[in-house]
Structure formats: structure tokens, C-alpha cells
C-alpha positions as CSV (number, residue, x, y, z in Angstrom):
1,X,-5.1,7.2,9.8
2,X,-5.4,4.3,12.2
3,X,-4.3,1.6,10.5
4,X,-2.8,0.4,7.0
5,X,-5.7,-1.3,5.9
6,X,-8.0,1.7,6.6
7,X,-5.7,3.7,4.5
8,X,-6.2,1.2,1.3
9,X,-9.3,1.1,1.9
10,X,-9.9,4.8,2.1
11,X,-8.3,4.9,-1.2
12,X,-9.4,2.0,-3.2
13,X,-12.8,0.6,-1.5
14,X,-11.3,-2.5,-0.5
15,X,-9.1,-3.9,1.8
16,X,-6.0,-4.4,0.2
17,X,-2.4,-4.5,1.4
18,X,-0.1,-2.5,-1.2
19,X,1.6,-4.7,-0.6
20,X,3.7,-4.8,-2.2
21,X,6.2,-5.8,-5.2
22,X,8.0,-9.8,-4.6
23,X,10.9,-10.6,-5.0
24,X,12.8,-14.6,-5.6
25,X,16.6,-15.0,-4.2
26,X,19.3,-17.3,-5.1
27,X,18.2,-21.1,-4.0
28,X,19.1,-22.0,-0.4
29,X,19.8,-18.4,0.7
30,X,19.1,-17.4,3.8
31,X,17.0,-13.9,4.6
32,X,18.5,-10.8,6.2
33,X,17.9,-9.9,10.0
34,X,14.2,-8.3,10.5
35,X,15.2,-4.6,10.0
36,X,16.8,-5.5,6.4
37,X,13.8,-6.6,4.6
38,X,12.0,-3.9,4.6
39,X,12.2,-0.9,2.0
40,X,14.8,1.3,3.1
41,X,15.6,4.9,2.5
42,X,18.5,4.0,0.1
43,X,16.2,2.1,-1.5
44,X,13.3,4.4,-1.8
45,X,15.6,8.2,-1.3
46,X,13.2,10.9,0.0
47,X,11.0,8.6,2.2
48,X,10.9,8.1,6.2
49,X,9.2,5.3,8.3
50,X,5.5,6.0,8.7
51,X,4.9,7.3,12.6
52,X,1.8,6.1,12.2
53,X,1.8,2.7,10.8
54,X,3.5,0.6,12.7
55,X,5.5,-2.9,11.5
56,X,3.0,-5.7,11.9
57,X,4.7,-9.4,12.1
58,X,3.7,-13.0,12.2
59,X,5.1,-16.1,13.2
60,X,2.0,-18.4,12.7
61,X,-0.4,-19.0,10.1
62,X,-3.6,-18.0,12.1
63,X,-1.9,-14.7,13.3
64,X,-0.6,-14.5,9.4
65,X,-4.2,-14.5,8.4
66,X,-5.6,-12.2,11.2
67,X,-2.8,-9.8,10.5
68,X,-2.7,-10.2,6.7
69,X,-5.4,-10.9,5.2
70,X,-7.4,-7.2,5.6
71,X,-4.7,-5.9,3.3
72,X,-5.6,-8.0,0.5
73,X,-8.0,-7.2,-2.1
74,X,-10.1,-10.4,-1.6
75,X,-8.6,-12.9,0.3
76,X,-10.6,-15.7,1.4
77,X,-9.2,-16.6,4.5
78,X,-9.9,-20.8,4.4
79,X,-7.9,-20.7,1.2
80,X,-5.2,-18.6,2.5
81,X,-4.9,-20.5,5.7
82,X,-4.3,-23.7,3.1
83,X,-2.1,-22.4,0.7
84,X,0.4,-20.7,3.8
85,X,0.4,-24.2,5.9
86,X,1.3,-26.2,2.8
87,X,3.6,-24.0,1.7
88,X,5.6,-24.3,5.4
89,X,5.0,-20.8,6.4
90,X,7.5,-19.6,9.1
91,X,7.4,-15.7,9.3
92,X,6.0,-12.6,7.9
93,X,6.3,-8.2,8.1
94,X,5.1,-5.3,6.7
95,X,6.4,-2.3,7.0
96,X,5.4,1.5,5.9
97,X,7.1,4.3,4.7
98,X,5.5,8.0,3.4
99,X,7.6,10.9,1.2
100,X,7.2,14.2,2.9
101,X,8.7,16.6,6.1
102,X,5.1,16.0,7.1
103,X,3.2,12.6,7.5
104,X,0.0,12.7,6.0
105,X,-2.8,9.9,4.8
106,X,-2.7,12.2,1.1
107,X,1.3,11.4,0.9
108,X,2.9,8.9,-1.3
109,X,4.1,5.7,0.8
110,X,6.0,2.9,0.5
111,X,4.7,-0.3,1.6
112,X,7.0,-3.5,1.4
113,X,6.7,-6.6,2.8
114,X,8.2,-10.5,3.6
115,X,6.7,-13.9,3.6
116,X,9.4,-17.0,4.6
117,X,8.0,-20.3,3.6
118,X,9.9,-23.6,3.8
119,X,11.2,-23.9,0.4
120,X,11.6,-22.2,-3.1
121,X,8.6,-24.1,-4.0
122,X,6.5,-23.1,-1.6
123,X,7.4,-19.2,-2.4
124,X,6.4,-19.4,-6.0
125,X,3.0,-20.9,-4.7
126,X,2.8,-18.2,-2.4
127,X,4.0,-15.2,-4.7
128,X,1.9,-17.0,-7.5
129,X,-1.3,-16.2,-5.0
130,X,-0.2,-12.6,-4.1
131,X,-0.3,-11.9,-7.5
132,X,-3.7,-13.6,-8.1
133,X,-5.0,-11.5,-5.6
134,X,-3.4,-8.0,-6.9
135,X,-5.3,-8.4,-9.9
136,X,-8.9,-9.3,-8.4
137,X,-11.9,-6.7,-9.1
138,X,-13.0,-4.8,-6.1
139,X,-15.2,-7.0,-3.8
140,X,-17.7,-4.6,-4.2
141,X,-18.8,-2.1,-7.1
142,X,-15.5,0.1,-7.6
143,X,-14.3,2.5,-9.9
144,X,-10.3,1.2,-9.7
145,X,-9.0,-0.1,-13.0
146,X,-6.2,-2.9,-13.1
147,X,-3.4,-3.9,-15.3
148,X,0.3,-5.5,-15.6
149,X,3.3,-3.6,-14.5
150,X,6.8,-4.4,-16.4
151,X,9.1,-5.3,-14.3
152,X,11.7,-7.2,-16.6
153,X,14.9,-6.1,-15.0
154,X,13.4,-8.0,-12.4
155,X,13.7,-12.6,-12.4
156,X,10.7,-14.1,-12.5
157,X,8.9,-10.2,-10.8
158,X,5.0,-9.5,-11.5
159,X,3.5,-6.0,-11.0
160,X,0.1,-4.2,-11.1
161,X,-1.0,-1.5,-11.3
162,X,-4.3,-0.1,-9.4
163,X,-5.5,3.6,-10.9
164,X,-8.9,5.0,-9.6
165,X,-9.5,8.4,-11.2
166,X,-11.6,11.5,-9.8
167,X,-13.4,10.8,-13.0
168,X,-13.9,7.2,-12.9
169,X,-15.3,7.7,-9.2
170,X,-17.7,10.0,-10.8
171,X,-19.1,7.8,-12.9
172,X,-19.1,4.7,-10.8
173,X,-21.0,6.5,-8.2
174,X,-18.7,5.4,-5.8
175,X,-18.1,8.9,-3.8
176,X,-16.5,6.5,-0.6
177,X,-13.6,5.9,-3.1
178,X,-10.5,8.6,-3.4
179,X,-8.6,9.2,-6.5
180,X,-5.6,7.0,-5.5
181,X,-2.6,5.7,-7.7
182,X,-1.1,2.1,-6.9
183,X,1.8,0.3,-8.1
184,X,2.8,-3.5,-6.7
185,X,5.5,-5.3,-7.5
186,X,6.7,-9.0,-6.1
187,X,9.3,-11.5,-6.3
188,X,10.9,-14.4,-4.2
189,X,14.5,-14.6,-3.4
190,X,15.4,-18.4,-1.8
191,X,12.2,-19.5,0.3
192,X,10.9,-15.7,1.1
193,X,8.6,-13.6,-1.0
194,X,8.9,-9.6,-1.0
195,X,6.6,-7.4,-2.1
196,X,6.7,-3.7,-2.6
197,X,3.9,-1.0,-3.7
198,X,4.1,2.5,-3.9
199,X,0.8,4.5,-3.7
200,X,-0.3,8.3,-3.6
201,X,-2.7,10.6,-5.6
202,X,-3.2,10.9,-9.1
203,X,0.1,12.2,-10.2
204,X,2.4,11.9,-7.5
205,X,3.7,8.7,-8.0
206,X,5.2,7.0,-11.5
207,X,5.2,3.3,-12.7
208,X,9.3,4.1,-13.0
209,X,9.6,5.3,-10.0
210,X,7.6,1.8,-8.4
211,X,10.1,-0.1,-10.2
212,X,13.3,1.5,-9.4
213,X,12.5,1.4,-6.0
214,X,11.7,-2.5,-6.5
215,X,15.0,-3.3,-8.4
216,X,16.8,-1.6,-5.7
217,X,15.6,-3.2,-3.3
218,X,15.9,-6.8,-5.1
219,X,19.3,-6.2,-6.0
220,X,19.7,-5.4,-2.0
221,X,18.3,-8.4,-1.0
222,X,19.4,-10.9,-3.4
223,X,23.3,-9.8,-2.6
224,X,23.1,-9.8,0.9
């Protein structure tokens, strides 16, 4: 596994960064140091940094796009340069995590991820496009099926919820897919959005288990 966005896309035919659940803090607060908003281990128990997958960071909108944008499902990258600008983009991360004694591309991970933008405003814009983009149909033909997450316990949360079957693959045709299970969640907290997204085969990973590791973490980062 070389990269994140070759693991998504591996798994769901697109490129698209798991990225992830957001999260909203109180108005005016200020985010943690770098290593804090990431998904932790007491926020996700059982899981370990990725060796493979490294952090990625930005500090600028054209590296944002450059960096970001394969994650996505379908990002168009004119739009995305407009929306981060005007929404006073200052910094974003991603950062991986896999459940396991062994690392392997078949494990469930933990993706999570941060977006600081200059105000409150601009982070509902931003988590408002996230979300849009969650929900898009494959780019291409696919055999992933999408829908909403609940993630009440969360303020003002959204979720999805991308499933693509060993069946499904076998009727789309689509034999480059693999089965894959994947759960996003994000909020804002002040000016930054978080996301978080939990993914793995069929089976090994639970819309409860997404969203207690999301409320976690949002109760983490909204207290610090």
C-alpha cells in the first residue's frame, strides 16, 4: 500500500479520502497542537498509527488541493480551490491509523482529519462541501451504495456510510472494486473542521463502532 488514496481507491473505485467524520467546537476556540487532532488510541482503543501512511499536511490552498483532493470522491479541484480561499483556509492534516499486531491493506483503519479556516462561517461552508462530496456516486460505474449515518449525540455532525458488497461487485461487473465497508463522520468545533472514517471488509467494522470513536474524539476536542 503506497499511499492512502490508493488504498480507497483499491476499495471503493474512486479516489476518496475516508476521511473522515467533522466535527464544530465552541465559537472562538482555538485548535489543539498538531499531534492532538488526530484520532488517538484512547479515542479509537485497539488501533496503532499506520507505518505505512504517513501524516500529510498543508498550509496553502494549492498544496491543500494537490494533497487533498485525490482522497475525495469527486472533487473538482477549481471549485475546491474557490470554496477553501473564500473560506480563509490556514492549515490542514490527515492522519491514519489500522486495528491489528500486523499492518495490512485488508485491516480496519482509522482515518481522521483537520481543516482551520478563518472563521465559524467559513467551517460550516467547508464541512457543508465535505459532506456534499461523501455522498457523490462513484465517478465512474461502481457497485458502492451510499446513505446517512446518525450521528445525533453529535452538534450539528453528518455521516455516511459507503458499503460495496462481494455481491454487488458481481453484478456491477466491476471486479477492480473490493468488498469494502466505510463509515464518515464530520463536524466543526470553532473555525476547524474534523472528520473521521473508519473502513475495513464487510463485517469488520460497525456503524456503532464509527460513531463512538467520533463522539470521543469530539468530546476530546471540543474540551480541550
Amino acid at each position: 500500500m503506497g499511499s492512502i488514496s490508493s488504498f480507497i481507491r483499491s476499495a471503493l473505485g474512486v479516489p476518496m479520502f475516508v476521511g473522515v467524520f467533522a466535527l464544530v467546537a465552541c465559537s472562538g476556540s482555538e485548535p489543539p497542537p498538531l499531534a492532538e487532532r488526530f484520532v488517538a488510541a484512547a479515542d479509537a482503543p485497539g488501533s496503532q498509527l499506520d507505518p505505512v501512511e504517513k501524516r500529510e499536511t498543508a498550509t496553502d490552498v494549492d498544496e491543500l488541493v494537490a494533497t487533498f483532493s485525490q482522497h475525495m470522491v469527486d472533487a473538482d479541484r477549481d471549485e475546491m480551490s474557490a470554496l477553501f480561499e473564500d473560506a480563509g483556509f490556514e492549515e490542514a492534516g490527515t492522519e491514519v491509523r489500522f486495528y491489528g499486531q500486523t499492518h495490512s491493506p485488508e485491516a480496519a483503519h482509522v482515518f481522521s482529519s483537520f481543516y482551520i479556516l478563518g472563521s465559524d462561517d467559513g467551517a460550516t461552508e467547508v464541512h457543508d462541501w465535505l459532506t456534499a462530496d461523501s455522498k457523490k456516486p462513484c465517478p465512474e460505474s461502481c457497485a458502492t451504495v451510499v446513505s446517512d449515518v446518525d450521528v445525533a449525540g453529535i452538534p450539528d455532525a453528518s455521516g455516511v456510510r459507503r458499503l460495496t458488497t462481494a455481491e454487488a461487485i458481481e453484478a456491477a461487473g466491476t471486479s477492480e472494486q473490493i468488498p469494502r465497508d466505510d463509515y464518515w463522520v464530520a463536524f466543526t468545533v470553532g473555525s476547524t473542521v474534523y472528520t473521521v472514517g473508519l473502513a475495513g471488509p464487510p463485517g469488520s467494522v460497525t456503524e456503532q463502532q464509527a460513531v463512538e470513536i467520533a463522539s470521543t474524539y469530539h468530546d476530546r476536542l471540543s474540551s480541550s
